[in-house]
C-alpha positions as CSV (number, residue, x, y, z in Angstrom):
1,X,-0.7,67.4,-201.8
2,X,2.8,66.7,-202.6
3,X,3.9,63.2,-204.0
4,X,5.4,61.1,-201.7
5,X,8.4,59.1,-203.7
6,X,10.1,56.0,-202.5
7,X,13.6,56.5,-201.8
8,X,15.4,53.0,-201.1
9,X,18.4,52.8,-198.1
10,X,20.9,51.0,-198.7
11,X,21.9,48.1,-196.4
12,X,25.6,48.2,-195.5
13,X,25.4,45.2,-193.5
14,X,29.1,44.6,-192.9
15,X,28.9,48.5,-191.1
16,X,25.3,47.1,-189.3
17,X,27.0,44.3,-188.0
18,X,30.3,45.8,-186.7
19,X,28.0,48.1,-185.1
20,X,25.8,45.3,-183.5
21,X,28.3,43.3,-182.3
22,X,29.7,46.1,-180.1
23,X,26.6,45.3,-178.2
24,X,27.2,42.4,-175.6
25,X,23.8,41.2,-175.3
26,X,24.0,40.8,-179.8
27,X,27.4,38.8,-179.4
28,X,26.0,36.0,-176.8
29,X,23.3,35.5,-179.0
30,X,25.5,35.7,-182.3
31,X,27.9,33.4,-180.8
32,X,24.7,30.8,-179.4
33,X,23.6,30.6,-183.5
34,X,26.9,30.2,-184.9
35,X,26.2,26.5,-184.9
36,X,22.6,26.7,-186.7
37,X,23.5,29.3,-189.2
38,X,27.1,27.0,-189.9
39,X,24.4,24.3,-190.7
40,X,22.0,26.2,-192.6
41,X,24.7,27.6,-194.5
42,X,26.0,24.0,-195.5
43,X,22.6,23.0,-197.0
44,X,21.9,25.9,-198.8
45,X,25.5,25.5,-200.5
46,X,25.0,22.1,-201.0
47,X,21.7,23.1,-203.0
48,X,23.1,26.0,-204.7
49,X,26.1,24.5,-206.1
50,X,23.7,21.4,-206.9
51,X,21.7,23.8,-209.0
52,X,18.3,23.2,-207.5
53,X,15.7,24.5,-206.2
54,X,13.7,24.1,-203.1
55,X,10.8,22.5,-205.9
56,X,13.4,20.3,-207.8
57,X,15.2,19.5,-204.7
58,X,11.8,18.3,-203.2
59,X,10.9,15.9,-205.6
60,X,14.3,14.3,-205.2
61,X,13.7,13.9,-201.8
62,X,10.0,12.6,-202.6
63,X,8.5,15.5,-200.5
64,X,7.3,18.8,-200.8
65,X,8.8,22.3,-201.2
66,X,6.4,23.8,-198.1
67,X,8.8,20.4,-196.4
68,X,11.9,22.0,-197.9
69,X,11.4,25.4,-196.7
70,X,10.4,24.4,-193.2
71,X,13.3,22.3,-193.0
72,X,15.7,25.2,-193.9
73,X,14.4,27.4,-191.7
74,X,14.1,24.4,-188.6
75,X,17.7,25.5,-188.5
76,X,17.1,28.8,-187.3
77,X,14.4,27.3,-184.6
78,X,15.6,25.3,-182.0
79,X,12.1,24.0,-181.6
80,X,12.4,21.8,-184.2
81,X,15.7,20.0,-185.4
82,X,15.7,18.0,-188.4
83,X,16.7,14.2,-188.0
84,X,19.5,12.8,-189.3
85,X,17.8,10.9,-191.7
86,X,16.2,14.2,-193.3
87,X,19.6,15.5,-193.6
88,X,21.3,12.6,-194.6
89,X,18.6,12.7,-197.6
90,X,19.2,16.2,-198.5
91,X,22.6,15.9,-198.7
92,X,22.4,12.6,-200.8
93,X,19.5,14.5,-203.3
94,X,21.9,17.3,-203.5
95,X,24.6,15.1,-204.6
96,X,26.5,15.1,-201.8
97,X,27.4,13.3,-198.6
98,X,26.1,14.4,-194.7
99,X,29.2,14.2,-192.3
100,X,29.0,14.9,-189.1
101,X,32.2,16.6,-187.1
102,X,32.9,17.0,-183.7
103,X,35.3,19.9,-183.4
């Protein structure tokens, strides 16, 4: 029996995307997410550049990591939506200020 051995692809996700979006039905629901992934992006920054992590930025918040990672991926869900009082407190544990921008 031969042996199998793992041979990695890499992921040129610039060339997967390009070739995704030439798909309509991929751009309509790109586009519908650009709001939610705009978002997501900001507190995930926000954290990064704030140095912490889900654990540390949890018990600024007084709350749990398991409540940090649900409410970073509520983003991505539009069955749940954070309040504005949860983002308002990550923002403020991150060191930062939520502002909200109609545009």
């Amino acid at each position: 029996m031969a042996k199998d051995t793992f041979k990695p692809v890499r992921l040129d996700i610039e060339a997967a995307l390009a070739k995704a979006k030439k798909n309509p039905e991929f751009v309509q629901a790109w586009d519908n997410l650009e709001e939610e992934y705009a978002a997501l992006n900001a507190l995930l920054t926000a954290r990064s550049k704030a140095g912490l992590t889900q654990e540390q930025l949890a018990e600024r918040m007084g709350t749990t990591k398991s409540a940090i990672s649900r409410l970073e991926a509520s983003l991505r869900n539009d069955k749940h939506s954070p309040s504005f009082s949860t983002l308002k407190k990550y923002a403020n544990a991150c060191g930062k200020k939520l502002v909200v921008q109609l545009v």
